[in-house]
Biotite code that builds the C-alpha atoms (Angstrom):
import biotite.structure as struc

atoms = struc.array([
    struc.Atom([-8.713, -17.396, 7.729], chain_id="A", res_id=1, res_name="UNK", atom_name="CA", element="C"),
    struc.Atom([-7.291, -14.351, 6.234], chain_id="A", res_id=2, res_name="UNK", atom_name="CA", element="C"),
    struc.Atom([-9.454, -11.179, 5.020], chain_id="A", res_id=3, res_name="UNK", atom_name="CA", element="C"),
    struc.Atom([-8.462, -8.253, 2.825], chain_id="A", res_id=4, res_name="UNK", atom_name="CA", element="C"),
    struc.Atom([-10.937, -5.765, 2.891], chain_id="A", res_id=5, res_name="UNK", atom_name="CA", element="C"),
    struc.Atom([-9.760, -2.740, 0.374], chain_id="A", res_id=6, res_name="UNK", atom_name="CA", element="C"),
    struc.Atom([-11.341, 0.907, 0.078], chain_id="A", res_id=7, res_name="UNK", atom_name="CA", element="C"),
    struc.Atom([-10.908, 3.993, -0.824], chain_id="A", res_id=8, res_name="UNK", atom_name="CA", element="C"),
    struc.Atom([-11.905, 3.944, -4.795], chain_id="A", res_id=9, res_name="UNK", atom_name="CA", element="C"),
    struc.Atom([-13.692, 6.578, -7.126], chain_id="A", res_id=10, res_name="UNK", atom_name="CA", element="C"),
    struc.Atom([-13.988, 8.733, -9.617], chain_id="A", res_id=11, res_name="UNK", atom_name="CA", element="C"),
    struc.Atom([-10.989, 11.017, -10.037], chain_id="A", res_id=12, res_name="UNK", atom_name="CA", element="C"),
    struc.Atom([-9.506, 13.394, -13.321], chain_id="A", res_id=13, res_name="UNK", atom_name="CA", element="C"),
    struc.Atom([-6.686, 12.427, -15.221], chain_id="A", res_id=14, res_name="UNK", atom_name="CA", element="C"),
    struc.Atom([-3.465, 13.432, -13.047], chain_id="A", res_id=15, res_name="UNK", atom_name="CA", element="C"),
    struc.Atom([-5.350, 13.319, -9.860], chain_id="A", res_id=16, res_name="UNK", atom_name="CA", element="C"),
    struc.Atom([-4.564, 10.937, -6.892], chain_id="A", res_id=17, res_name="UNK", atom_name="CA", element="C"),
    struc.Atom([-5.967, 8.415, -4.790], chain_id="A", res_id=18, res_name="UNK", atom_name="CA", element="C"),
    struc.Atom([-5.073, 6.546, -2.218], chain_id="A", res_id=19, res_name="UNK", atom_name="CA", element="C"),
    struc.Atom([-6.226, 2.748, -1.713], chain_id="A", res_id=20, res_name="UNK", atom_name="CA", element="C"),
    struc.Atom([-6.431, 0.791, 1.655], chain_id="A", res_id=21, res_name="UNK", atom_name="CA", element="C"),
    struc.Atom([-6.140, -2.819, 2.034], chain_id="A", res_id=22, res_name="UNK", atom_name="CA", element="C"),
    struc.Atom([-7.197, -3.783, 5.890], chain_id="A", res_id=23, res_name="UNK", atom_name="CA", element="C"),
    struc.Atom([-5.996, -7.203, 6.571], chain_id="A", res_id=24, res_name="UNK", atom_name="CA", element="C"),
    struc.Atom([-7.085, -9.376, 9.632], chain_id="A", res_id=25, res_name="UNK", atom_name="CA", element="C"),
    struc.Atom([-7.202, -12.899, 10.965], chain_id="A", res_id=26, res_name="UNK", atom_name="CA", element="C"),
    struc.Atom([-3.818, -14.041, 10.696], chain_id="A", res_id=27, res_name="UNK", atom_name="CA", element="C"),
    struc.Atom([0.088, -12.994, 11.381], chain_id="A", res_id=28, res_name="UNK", atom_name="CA", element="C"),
    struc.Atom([1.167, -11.114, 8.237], chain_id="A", res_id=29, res_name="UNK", atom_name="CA", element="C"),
    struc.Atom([4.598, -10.791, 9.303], chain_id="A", res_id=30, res_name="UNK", atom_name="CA", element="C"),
    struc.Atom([5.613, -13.286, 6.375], chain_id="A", res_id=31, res_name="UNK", atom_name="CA", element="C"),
    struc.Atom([3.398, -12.133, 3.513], chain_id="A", res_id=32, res_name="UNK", atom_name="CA", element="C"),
    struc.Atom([3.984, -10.741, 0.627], chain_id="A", res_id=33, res_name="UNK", atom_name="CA", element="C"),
    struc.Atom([1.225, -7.947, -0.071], chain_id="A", res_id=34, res_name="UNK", atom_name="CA", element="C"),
    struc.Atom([0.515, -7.166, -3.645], chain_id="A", res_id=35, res_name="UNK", atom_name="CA", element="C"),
    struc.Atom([-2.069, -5.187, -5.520], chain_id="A", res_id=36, res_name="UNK", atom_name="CA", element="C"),
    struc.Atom([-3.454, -6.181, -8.686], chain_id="A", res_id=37, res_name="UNK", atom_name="CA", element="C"),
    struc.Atom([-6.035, -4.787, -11.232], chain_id="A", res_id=38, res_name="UNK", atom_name="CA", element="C"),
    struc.Atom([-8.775, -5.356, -14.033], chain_id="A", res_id=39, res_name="UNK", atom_name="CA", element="C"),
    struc.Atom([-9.867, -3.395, -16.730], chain_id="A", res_id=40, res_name="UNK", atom_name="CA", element="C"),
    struc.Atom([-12.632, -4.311, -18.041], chain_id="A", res_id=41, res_name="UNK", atom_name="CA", element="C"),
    struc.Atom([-12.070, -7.202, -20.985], chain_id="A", res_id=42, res_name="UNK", atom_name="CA", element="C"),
    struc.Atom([-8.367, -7.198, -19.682], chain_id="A", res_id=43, res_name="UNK", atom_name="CA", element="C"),
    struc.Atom([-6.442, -9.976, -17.767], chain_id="A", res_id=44, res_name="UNK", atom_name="CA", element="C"),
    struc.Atom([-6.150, -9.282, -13.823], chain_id="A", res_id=45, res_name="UNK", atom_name="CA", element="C"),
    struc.Atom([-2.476, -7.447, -13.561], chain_id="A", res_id=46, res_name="UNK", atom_name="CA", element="C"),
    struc.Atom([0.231, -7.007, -11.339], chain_id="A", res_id=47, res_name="UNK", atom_name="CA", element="C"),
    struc.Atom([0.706, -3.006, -10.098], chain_id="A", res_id=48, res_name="UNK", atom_name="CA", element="C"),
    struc.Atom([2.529, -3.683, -7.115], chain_id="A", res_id=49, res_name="UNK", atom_name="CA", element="C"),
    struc.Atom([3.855, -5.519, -4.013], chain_id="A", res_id=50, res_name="UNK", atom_name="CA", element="C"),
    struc.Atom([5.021, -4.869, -0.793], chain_id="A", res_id=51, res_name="UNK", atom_name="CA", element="C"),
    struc.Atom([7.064, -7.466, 1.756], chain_id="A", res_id=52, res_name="UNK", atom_name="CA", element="C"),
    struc.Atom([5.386, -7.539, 5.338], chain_id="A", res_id=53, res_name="UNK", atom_name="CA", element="C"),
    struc.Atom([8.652, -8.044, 7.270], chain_id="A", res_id=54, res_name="UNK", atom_name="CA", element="C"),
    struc.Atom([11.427, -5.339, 5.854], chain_id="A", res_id=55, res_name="UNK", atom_name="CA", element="C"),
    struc.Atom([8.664, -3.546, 3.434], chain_id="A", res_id=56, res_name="UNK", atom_name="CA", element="C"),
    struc.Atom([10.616, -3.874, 0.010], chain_id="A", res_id=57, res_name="UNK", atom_name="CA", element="C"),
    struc.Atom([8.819, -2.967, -2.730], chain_id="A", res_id=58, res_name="UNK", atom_name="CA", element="C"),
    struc.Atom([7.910, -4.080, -6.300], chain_id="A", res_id=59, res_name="UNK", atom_name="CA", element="C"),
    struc.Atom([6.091, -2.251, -8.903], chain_id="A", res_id=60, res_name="UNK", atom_name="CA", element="C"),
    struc.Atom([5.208, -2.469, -12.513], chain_id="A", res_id=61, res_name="UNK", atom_name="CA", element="C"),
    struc.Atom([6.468, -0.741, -14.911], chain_id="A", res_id=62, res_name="UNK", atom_name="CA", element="C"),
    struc.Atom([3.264, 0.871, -16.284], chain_id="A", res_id=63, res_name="UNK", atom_name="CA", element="C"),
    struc.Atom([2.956, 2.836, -12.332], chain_id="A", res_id=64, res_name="UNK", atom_name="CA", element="C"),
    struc.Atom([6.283, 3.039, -11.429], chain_id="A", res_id=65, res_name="UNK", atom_name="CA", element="C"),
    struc.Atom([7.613, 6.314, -10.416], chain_id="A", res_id=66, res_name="UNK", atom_name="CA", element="C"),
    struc.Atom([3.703, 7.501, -9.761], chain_id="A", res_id=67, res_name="UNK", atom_name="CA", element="C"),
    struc.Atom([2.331, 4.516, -7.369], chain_id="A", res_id=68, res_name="UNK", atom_name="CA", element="C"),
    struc.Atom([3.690, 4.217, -3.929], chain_id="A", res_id=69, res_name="UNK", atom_name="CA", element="C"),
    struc.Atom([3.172, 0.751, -1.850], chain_id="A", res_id=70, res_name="UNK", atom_name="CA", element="C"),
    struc.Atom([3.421, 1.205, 2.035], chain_id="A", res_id=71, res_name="UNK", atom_name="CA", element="C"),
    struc.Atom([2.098, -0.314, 5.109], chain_id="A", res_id=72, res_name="UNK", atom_name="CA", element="C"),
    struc.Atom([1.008, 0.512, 8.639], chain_id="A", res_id=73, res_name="UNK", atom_name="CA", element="C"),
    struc.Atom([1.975, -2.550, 10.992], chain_id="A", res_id=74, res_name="UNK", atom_name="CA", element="C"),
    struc.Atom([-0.377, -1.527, 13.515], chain_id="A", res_id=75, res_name="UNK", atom_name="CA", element="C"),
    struc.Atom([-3.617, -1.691, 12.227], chain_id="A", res_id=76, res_name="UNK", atom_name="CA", element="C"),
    struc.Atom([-2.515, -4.237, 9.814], chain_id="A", res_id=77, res_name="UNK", atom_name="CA", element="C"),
    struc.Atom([-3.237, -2.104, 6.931], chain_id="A", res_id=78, res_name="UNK", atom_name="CA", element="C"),
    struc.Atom([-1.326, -1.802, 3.261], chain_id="A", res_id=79, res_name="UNK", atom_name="CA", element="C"),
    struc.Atom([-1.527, 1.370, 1.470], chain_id="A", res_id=80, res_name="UNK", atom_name="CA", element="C"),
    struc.Atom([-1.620, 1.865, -2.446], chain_id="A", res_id=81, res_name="UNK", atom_name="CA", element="C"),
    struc.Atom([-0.708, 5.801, -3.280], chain_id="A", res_id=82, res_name="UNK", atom_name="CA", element="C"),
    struc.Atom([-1.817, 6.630, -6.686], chain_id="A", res_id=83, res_name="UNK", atom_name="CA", element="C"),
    struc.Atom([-0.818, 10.047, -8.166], chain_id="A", res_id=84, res_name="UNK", atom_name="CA", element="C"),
    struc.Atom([-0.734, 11.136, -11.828], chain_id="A", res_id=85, res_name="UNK", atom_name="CA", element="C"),
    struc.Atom([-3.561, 9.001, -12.677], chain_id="A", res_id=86, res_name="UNK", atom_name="CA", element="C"),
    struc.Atom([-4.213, 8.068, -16.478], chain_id="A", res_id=87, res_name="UNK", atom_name="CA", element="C"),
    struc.Atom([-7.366, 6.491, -17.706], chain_id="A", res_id=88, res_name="UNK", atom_name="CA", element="C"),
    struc.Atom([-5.422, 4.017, -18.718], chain_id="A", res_id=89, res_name="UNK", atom_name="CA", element="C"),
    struc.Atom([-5.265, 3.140, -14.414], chain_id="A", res_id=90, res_name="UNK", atom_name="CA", element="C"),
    struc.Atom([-9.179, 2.610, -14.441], chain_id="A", res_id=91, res_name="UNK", atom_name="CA", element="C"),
    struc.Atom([-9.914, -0.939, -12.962], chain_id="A", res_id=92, res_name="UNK", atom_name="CA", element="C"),
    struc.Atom([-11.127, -2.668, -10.368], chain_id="A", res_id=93, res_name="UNK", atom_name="CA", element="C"),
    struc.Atom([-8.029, -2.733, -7.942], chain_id="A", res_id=94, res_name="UNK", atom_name="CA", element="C"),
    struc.Atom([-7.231, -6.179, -5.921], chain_id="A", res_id=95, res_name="UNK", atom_name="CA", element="C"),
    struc.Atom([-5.246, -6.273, -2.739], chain_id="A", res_id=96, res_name="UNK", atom_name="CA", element="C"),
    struc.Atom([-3.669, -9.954, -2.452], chain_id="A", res_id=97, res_name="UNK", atom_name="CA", element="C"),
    struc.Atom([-1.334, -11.701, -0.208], chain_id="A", res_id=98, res_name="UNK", atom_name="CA", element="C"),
    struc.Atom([0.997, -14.127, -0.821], chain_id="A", res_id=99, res_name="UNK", atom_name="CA", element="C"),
    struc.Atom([1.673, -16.663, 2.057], chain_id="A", res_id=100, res_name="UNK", atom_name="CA", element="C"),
    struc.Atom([4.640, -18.402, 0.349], chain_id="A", res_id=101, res_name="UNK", atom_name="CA", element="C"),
    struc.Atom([7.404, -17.723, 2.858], chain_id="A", res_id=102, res_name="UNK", atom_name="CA", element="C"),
    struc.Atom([9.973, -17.058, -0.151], chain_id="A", res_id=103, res_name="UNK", atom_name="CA", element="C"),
    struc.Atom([12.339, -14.190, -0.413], chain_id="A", res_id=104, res_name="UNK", atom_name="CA", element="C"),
    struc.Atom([10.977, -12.687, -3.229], chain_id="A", res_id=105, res_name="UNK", atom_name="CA", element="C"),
    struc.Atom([8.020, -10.955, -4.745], chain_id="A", res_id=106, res_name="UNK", atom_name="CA", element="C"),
    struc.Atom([5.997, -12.384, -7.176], chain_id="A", res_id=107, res_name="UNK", atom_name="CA", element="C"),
    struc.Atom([4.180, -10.809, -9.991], chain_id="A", res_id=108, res_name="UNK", atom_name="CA", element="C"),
    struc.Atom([1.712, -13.854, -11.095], chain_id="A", res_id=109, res_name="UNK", atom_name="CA", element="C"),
    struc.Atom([-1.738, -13.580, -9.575], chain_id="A", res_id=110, res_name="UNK", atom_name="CA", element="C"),
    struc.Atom([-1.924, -17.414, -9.216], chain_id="A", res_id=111, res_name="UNK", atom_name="CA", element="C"),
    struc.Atom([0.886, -17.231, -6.442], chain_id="A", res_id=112, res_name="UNK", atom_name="CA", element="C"),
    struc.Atom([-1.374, -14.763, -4.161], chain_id="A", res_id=113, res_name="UNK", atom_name="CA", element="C"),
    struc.Atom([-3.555, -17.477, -2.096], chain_id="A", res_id=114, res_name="UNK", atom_name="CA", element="C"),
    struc.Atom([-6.337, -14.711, -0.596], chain_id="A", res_id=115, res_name="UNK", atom_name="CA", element="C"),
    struc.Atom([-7.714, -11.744, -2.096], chain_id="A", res_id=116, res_name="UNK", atom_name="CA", element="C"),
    struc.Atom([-10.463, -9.039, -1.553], chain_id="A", res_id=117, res_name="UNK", atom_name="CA", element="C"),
    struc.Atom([-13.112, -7.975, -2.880], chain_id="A", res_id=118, res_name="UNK", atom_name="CA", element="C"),
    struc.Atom([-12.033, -5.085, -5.195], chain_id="A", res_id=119, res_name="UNK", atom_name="CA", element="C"),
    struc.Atom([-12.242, -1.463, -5.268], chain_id="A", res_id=120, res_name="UNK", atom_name="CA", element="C"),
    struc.Atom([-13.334, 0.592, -8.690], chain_id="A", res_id=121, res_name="UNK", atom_name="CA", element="C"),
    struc.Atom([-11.119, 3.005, -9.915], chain_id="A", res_id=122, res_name="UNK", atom_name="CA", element="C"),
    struc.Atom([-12.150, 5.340, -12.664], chain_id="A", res_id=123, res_name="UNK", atom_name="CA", element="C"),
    struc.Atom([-9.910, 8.369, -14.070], chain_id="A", res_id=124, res_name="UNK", atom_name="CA", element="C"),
    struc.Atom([-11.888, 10.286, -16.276], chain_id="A", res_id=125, res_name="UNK", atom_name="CA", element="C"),
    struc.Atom([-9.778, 12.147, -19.431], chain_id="A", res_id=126, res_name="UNK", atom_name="CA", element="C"),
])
């Protein structure tokens, strides 16, 4: 059984950071594929990120790239989601996901991530 417990969400001003935590337990993650997702609210659930266990390439949307940072901590099992220059257009509740697929690539589509957590809130004020 795999759990993804995330923290670290709040209230921050527009071009303000944040850092998310996604602490994963209860299985060998070595070939997952971590990703982080979000939803506004009356908005699909969206792809921001994703991070490969083994190797730790990275994905990222478009909409954060160049201002979110994916990494992990192989130790304590943990995936990070660095947020600086926040917009309030990056308000959601952020999802940390993992995809078990042992494939060599990252997916974007939320129906390929097989466990998920609970969610964090984000909310960027203007």
């Amino acid at each position: 059984q795999v759990r993804l417990v995330e923290s670290g969400g709040g209230l921050v001003q527009a071009g303000g950071s944040l850092r998310l935590s996604c602490a994963a337990s209860g299985r060998t993650f070595s070939n997952y594929i971590m990703g982080w997702f979000r939803q506004a609210p009356g908005k699909e659930r969206e792809f921001v990120g994703a991070i490969r266990w083994s190797g730790g390439s990275t994905k990222y949307a478009d909409s954060v790239k160049g201002r979110f940072t994916i990494s992990k901590d192989n130790l304590k099992n943990t995936v990070y989601l660095q947020m600086n220059s926040l917009k309030p257009e990056d308000t959601a509740v952020y999802y940390c996901a993992a995809d078990r697929t042992p494939i060599n690539v990252i997916r974007t589509s939320r129906v390929a991530y097989e466990n998920w957590g609970q969610g964090t809130q984000v909310t960027v004020s203007s």
